[in-house]
Phi, psi and omega in degrees: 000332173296329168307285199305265145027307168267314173299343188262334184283329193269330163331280188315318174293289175330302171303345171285325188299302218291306191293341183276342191267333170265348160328295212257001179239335174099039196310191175239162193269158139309172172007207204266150201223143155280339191284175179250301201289168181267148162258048175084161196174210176280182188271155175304186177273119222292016185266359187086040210229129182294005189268136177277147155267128172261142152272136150310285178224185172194160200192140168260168222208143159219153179292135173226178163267152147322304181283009178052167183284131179264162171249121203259121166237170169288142158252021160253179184224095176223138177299166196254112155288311168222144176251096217255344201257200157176158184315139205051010181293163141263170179209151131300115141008084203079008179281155195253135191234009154178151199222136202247192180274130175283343193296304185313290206311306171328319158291317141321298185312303174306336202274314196298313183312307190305313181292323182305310221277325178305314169313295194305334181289325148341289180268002182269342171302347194260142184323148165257138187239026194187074197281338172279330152314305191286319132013265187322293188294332189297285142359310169275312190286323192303313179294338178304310175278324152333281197336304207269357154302295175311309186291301189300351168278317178321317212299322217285312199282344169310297164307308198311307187319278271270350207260358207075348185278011178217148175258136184342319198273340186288301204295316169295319183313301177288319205260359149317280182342284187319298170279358163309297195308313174315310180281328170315283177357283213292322164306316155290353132306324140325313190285296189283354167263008150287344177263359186258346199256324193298153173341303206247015169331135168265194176271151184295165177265181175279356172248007166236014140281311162327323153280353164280306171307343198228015128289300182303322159333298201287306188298312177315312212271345177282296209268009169274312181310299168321326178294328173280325137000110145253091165306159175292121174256358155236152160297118174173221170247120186286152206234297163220164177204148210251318201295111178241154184282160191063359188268170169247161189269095201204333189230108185300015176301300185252093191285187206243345185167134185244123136268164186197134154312098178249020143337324201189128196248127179222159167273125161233111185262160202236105203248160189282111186315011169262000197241340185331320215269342181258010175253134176216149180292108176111010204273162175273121166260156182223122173254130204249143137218131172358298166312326157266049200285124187083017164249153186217130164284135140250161170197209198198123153305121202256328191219135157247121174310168178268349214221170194235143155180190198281161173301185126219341185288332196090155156273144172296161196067356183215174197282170179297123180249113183271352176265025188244122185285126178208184228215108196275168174203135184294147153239081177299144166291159163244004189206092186239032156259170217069316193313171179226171192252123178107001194299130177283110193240135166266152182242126193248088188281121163291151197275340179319172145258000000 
């Protein structure tokens, strides 16, 4: 009975919304009338113009990014050093947005380069039974290490832009840099396991397995140090960011910093699963919000879910009814200036196309 009770309560606000907007505006009715006059609906168009409108349905809505919000958290439990971003920055894909304490990694990382360079010193004193091989593999570790230059120089000219002391073209130049190494990398790394895979390959000598091990040493102790790193996982805008020094970065409960693509704006409206049957993919919407008053949104339906489940955004004006069953359904915008990502909107579907 709580169901049927929060869908007949979120109903009922709406036919009120609809009969107070034709009182008082000369509305257009919903859907389809036995009457020849309309029996109220949204107000007709603020351009002053006499063509009526009909609705379909109507639904409340809040503005999102495309990519929806992302939450950037830690998977270490470390204090917070530095905060490199602020609100509205942009960013890039892998740009570093906050750095946590390093001194342990850093150190490993220094203990481990010290056992490769010994390892290595090691096997170049030992007869070689395989010199193209051993080549191949050098190569690799050489390139391994470029990558975590080429990235920490990116970090440095990254930061450097945002204080003024680097420039856009500095910024492209390095994450150039950065990507050369990544395709270098991986072509040699092909190359060496065709040569370790091929027929008459030998088995490693014991010194140069042992420099393969205190490589992997070294590669672990690189991907502890990253870890302290928070990076950007899309290209987009920072939205808010949570993250303050000294505190620590430990519960992905609470990010650390929220971004969004805002390239681009869509309404995800919650429409009353009795009305779903009055929504279609392509059909035209007008988004309306409080915050603009005497403006009209347009957009298109992009998505309809496949699945029924509780609201969660609410109706306006009245309390949030969690027992209401509804249809999430996409509106991308075609005219999404002024809007903000989270603005709470009503969506006005047309019977138009």
């Amino acid at each position: 009975m709580a169901t049927v009770g929060g869908s007949l309560k979120r109903r009922i606000f709406w036919l009120l919304l609809a009969a107070l907007a034709g009182a008082t505006m000369g509305g257009i009715g919903f859907g389809e009338s036995s009457s020849s006059e309309p029996v109220g609906g949204p107000p007709p168009p603020r351009d002053g113009s006499s063509e009526q409108r009909r609705w379909e349905t109507a639904a409340p809505g809040r503005v999102e990014s495309f990519s929806r919000e992302i939450k950037v958290s830690s998977a270490v439990l470390a204090p917070i050093v530095e905060v490199l971003v602020r609100i509205n920055d942009r960013v890039s894909v892998g740009d570093l947005l906050i750095r946590l304490d390093d001194r342990e990694a850093l150190a490993r990382l220094a203990s481990a380069e010290a056992q490769v360079e010994d390892r290595q010193r090691a096997r170049d004193d030992a007869v070689q039974l395989a010199p193209e091989q051993v080549k191949a593999g050098d190569e690799v570790a050489a390139s391994e290490r470029a990558i975590a230059d080429a990235r920490l120089a990116l970090d440095r000219i990254v930061t450097a832009r945002r204080t003024g002391a680097a420039s856009e073209a500095d910024v492209e130049s390095a994450r150039s840099a950065l990507l050369a190494a990544q395709d270098r990398l991986k072509q040699q790394r092909e190359r060496l396991r065709k040569l370790k895979t091929a027929p008459d390959a030998p088995l490693p000598s014991r010194t140069e397995a042992a420099l393969a091990v205190a490589r992997g040493e070294w590669t672990v102790a690189q991907e502890a140090l990253e870890r302290t790193r928070i990076r950007a996982p899309i290209t987009g805008t920072i939205l808010q960011v949570q993250a303050k020094v000294g505190e620590m970065a430990s519960r992905p409960s609470e990010p650390l910093a929220i971004l969004g693509d805002l390239t681009t704006l869509r309404i995800r409206a919650e429409v009353d699963e009795r009305d779903i049957g009055k929504v279609r993919i392509g059909q035209r919407a007008v988004v309306r919000a409080d915050a603009f008053k005497g403006r009209d949104f347009e957009g298109k339906v992009s998505a309809i879910a496949p699945i029924v489940g509780p609201g969660r955004i609410g109706s306006r004006g009245v309390q949030a009814l969690q027992d209401t069953e509804v249809v999430e359904v996409l509106v991308d915008l075609t005219d999404a200036a002024l809007l903000i990502v989270g603005l709470r909107v009503d969506v006005f579907f047309s019977s138009e196309n």
